[in-house]
Steps between C-alpha positions, in 0.01 A plus 500: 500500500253747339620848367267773432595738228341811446360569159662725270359850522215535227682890434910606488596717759537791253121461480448486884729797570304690262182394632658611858570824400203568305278433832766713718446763216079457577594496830661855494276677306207390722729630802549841280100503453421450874707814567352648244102419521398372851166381366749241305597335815118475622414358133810274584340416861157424371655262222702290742244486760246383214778259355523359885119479563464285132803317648348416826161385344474138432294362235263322574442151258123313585566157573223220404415177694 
């Protein structure tokens, strides 16, 4: 029989919570800045669609007989 243990976490959960909240926290003020600026949320839009395009590409490695 084989058991499979799952490594310790490389950071305590007082580290991870923190880390949680601090992205809610960017999370928030980007909401607050939408409402705010709407040419945010287009700067937002263009970034994700670029992120998804670079994402979608595949590189491409030359291959020698």
């Amino acid at each position: 029989m084989i058991t499979v243990q799952s490594a310790a976490p490389k950071i305590s959960y007082a580290e991870l919570a923190k880390l949680v909240e601090q992205k809610r926290a960017v999370e928030q003020v980007n909401l607050l800045e939408a409402k705010l600026n709407p040419a945010f949320v287009a700067e937002l839009e263009a970034a994700r669609q670029s992120a998804e395009a670079q994402q979608a590409a595949q590189p491409v490695f030359p291959i020698e007989a």
